[in-house]
N, C-alpha and C positions, 0 to 999 in steps of 0.2 A: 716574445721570441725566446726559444728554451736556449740556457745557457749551452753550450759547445764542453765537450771535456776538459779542456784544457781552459775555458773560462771558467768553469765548476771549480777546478784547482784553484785559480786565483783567486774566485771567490772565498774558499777557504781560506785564503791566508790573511783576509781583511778582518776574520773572528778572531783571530788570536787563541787559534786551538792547539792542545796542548800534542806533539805529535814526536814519536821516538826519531832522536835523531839520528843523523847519516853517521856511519863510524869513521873515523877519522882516519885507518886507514895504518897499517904496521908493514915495513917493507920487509918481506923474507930476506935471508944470505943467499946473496944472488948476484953473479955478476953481467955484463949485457956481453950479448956476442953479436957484433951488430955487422952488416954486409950491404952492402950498395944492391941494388934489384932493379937493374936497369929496364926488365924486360917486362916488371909492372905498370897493366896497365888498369886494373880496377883493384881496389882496393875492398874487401870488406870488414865488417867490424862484428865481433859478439858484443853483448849489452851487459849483462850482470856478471859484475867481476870485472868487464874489461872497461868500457866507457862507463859502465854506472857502477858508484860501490854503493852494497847494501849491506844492512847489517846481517849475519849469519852464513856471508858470500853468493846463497843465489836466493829465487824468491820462495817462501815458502806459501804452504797451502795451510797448511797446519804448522801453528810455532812449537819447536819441541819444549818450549819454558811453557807448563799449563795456564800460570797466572797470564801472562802474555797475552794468549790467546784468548783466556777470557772476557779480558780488558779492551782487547778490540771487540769481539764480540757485544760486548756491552753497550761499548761505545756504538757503535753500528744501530744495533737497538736503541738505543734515545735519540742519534743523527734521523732516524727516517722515522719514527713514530709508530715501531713494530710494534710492540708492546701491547696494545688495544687487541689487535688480532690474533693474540698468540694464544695459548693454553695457559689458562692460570694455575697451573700447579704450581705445590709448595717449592720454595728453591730461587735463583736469582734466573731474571731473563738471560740471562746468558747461558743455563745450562741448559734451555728448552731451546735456545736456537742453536746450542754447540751441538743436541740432539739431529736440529733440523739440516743444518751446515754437515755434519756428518754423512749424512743419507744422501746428501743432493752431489758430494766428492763420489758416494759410492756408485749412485747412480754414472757417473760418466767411468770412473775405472771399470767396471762391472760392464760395459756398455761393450759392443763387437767393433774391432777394429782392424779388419781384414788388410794384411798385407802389411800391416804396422808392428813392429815390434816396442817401439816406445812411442805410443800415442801420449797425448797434451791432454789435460786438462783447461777447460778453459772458462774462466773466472766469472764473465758475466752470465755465461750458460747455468754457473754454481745461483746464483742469486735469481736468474731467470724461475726455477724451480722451485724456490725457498719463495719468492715473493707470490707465485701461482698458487701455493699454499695456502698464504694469509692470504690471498682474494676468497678462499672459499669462507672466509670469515668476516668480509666487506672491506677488506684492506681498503684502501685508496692512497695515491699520493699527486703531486699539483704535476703534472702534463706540463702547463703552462712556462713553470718553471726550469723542470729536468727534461720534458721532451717525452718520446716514447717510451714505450716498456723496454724495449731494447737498450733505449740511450739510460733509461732510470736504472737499469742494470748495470750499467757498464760507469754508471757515477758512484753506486753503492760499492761495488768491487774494488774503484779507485781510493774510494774513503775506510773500507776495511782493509786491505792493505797498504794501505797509508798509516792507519791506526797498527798496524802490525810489524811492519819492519821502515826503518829510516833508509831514504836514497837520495843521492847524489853524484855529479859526474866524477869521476876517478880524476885526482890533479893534473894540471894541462891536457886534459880531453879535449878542451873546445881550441886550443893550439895546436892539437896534434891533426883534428880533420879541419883546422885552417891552411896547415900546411901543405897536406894532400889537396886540398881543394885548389888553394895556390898554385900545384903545380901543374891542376888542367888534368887531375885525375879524378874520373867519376868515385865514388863508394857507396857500397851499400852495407846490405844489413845480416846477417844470417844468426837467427838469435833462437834463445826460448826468450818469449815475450807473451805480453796478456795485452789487452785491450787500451791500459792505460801508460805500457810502459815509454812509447813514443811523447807521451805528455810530461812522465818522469824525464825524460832524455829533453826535451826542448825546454822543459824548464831549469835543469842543472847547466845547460849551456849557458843560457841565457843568464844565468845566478854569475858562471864564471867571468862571463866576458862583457855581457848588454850590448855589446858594437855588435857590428854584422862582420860575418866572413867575408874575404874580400874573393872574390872569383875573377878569373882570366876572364877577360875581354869578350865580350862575343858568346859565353858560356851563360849566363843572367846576370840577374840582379844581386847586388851583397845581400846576405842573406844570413840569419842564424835558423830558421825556419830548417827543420827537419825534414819537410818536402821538399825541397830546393836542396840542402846537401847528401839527401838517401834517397833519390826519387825511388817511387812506387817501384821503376822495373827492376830494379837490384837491390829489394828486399823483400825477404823470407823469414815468415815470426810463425812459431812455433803455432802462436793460437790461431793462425790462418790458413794451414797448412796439415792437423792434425797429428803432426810428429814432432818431437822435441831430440837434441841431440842426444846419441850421434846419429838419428837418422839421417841416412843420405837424402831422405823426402827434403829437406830443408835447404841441399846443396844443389839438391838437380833442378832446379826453374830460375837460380842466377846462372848455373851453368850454360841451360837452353838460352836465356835474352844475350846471355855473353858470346855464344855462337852466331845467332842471330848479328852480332854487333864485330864479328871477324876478330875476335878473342879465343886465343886458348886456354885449355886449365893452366896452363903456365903464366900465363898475363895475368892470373888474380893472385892476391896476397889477403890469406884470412889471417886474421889476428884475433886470439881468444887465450884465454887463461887455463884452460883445463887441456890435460894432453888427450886423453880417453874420450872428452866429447865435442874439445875444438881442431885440435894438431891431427888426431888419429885418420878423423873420415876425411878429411880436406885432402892430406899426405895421398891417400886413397885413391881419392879420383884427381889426383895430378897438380892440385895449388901450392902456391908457395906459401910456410905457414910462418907467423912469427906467434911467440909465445909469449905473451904480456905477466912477468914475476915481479909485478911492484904493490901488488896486496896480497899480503899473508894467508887472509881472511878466504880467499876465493881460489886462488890460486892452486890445481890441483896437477901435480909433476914430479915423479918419484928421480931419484938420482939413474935408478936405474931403466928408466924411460928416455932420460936425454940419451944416454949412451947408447940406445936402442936406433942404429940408420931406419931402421921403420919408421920410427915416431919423433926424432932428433926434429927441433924444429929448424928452418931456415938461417933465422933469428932469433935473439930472445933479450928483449925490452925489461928493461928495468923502472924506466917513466915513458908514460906515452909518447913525449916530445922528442925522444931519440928517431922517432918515425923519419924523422931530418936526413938521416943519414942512410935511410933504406930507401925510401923513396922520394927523386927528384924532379925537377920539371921537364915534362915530355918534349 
């Protein structure tokens, strides 16, 4: 039976592989402006920068340190056994697949995206391309093991950018949506995301806490399981969606289920670290925003942005766990 994604991860961690790790995390000057928000009633979350911290604050496709990138590249090539299939020219594998890795990003930037002004790139699609390649030179890899070509994509993707930037959940993440959860408030998701990042996120949970979150009564079972506290209908990831922020594409399908569910844009509260592509579009179509200033790294908000009533957010969080104080039990 082929391992599952998030089984693939664990299996990695039983090798003992050498992997960049999560940055620890530097809090900007910043103080919290924190407000009760009686009238939330879904709560959503951005991922990188705000629940996950990663090294460089979001995820890259290309790392701007060259060796970096090499290095994962490399790695990537000995992990799946590219090597045999590639072009033997003079030079290290990595610079015939940093070749190949190139063309296959161009391929989707280059690519029509009507009505989009910031379309997504999307990761497993990247390897999809690059691995079609090496089939014309008898690639193979075990099915058996990884699953389809799709699923063998989307493991490759997870272990090159794994090999690429360190993640983990931002401190008291997994207390800040136990206390939401607590209070009998759904949440979901409005992110750029890639294929693997929910595997990233249920596994930094699970690192923080190992218990289950505790849920109202009647609502499920305790759960730290990401489909249980972001169910499918109130999330929106970049790589599913073909738009990445601040497109509105990302905001308007938790909008629609929120309507559906006798919610206004005033009932949801997004919470995201960047004013430009989380406070901006939210503020926009009507949510209440709070603005997460507790990593340096990520965190993008000029002094003269807060001051701006356009883009001022609601709140503005200095650790997740102040959530305590904006949002209470329904």
């Amino acid at each position: 039976m082929p391992l599952t994604l998030l089984q693939y991860a664990d299996y990695l961690d039983t090798r003992d592989l050498p992997w960049p790790a999560a940055p620890e995390g530097k809090r900007p000057k910043a103080k919290p402006h924190l407000a009760r928000l009686p009238k939330v009633r879904l709560v959503t979350w951005n991922l990188y920068g705000t629940l996950l911290t990663i090294s460089g604050g979001e995820l890259f496709f290309e790392h701007p340190q060259k060796f970096v990138m090499e290095l994962a590249l490399e790695k990537t090539v000995q992990e799946f056994k590219m090597w045999g299939a590639m072009s033997r020219k003079p030079g290290k594998p990595s610079e015939y697949m940093g070749q190949l890795y190139t063309k296959a990003l161009d391929e989707q930037r280059l690519a029509p995206s009507p009505g989009e002004k910031h379309p997504e790139i999307v990761s497993e699609r990247v390897w999809d391309w690059i691995i079609k390649k090496l089939f014309q030179k008898e690639y193979q890899f075990d099915a058996g093991f990884y699953g389809s070509l799709n699923e063998y994509c989307k493991k490759v993707a997870y272990f090159f950018h794994a090999s690429l930037q360190g993640a983990a959940c931002q401190p008291s993440a997994l207390a800040a949506v136990a206390h939401v959860a607590g209070c009998g408030v759904p949440q979901g998701l409005i992110a750029d995301a890639q294929c693997f990042t929910l595997a990233q996120l249920q596994r930094g949970m699970r690192a923080q806490g190992g218990g289950a979150v505790p849920l109202p009564a009647g609502r499920g079972l305790d759960s730290t399981d990401v489909d249980v506290l972001f169910p499918a209908e109130w999330r929106a990831l970049s790589c599913e969606h073909k738009g990445r922020k601040p497109s509105e594409r990302l905001f308007r399908p938790v909008l629609a289920q929120a309507a559906k569910a006798g919610l206004a844009p005033e009932n949801i509260l997004h919470i995201g670290s960047r004013i430009d592509k989380d406070i901006a579009p939210a503020k926009k179509l009507g949510l209440r925003t709070a603005l997460y200033a507790g990593d340096k790294e990520s965190l993008q908000a000029s002094v003269e942005q807060l001051k701006d009533p356009g883009l001022r957010p609601d709140v503005l969080l200095t650790e997740l766990e102040q959530i305590k104080t904006v949002v209470t039990p329904l």
